[in-house]
Structures are given as structure tokens and as C-alpha cells.
C-alpha positions as CSV (number, residue, x, y, z in Angstrom):
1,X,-116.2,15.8,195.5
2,X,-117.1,19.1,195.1
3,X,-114.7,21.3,193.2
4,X,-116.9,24.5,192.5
5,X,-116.1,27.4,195.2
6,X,-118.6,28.1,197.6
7,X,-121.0,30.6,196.3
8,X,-120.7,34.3,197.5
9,X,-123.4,37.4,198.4
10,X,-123.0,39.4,195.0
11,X,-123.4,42.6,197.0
12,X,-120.3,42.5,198.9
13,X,-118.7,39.1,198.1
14,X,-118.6,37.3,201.4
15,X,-120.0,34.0,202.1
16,X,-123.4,33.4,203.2
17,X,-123.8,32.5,206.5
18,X,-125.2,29.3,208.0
19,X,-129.0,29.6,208.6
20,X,-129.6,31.6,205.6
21,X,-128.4,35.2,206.1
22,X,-126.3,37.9,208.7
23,X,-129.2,38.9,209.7
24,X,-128.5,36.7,213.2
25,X,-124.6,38.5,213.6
26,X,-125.5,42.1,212.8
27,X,-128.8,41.4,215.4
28,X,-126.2,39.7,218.1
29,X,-123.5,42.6,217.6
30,X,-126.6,45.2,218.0
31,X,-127.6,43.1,221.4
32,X,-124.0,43.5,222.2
33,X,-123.6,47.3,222.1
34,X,-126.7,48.3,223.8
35,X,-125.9,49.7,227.1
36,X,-122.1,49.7,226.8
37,X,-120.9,53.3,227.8
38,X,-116.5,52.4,227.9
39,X,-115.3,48.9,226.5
40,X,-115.4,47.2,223.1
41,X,-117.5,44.6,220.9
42,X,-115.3,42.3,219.2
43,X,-116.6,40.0,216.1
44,X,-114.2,36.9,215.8
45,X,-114.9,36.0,211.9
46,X,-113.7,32.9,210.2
47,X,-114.4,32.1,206.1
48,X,-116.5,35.0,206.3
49,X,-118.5,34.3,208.6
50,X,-119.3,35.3,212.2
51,X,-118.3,32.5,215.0
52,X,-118.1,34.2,217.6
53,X,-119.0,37.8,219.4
54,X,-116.9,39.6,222.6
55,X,-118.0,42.0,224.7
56,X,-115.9,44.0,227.0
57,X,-117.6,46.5,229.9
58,X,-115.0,48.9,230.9
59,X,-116.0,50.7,234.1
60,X,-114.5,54.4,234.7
61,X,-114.0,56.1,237.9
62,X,-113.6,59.8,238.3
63,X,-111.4,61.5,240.7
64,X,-114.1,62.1,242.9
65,X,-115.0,58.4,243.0
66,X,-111.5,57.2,243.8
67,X,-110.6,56.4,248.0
């Protein structure tokens, strides 16, 4: 068994993630916020790294628009 901790990115401490960098999240977050004009990316993290990505599209209506 394995007592060491696991090792961490000596830039900004967090844990590498699987695959071999953040590279993957940061491109998946990017993909994510393209074309969103109202609404909200959300990046569900867990032991530092990135499992999973929400997007929500909000769409606005102006006075104009309503019937």
C-alpha cells in the first residue's frame, strides 16, 4: 500500500489530471462557452480534478418579443 500523497503540479498545486494534463477541461470549458450569449458554464471538480462540465443557455425576450 501506498502511503506517499499523490503528487501535485508545482505551479499551482492541484492534482494532475487523468490522461496526462488540463489541457482536455480548459479545451471542454472553451467548447462550452462559445456561442453562449445569457446562461452559465459550470465545472463540477472533485480531488482536483474536472468530472464533469454544465452548460446552461438562457434565452431572453424583449418587451417587443413578448405576446
Amino acid at each position: 500500500m501506498n502511503s506517499q500523497p499523490p503528487h501535485k503540479d508545482p505551479q499551482d498545486g492541484s492534482a494532475p489530471q487523468p490522461g496526462g494534463g488540463r489541457q482536455v477541461p480548459l479545451d471542454r470549458i472553451e467548447e462550452a462557452l462559445r456561442g453562449l450569449r445569457y446562461g452559465s458554464v459550470l465545472a463540477i471538480v472533485q480531488d482536483g480534478v474536472v468530472v464533469q462540465i454544465e452548460r446552461t443557455e438562457k434565452t431572453r425576450f424583449s418587451h417587443g418579443d413578448q405576446r
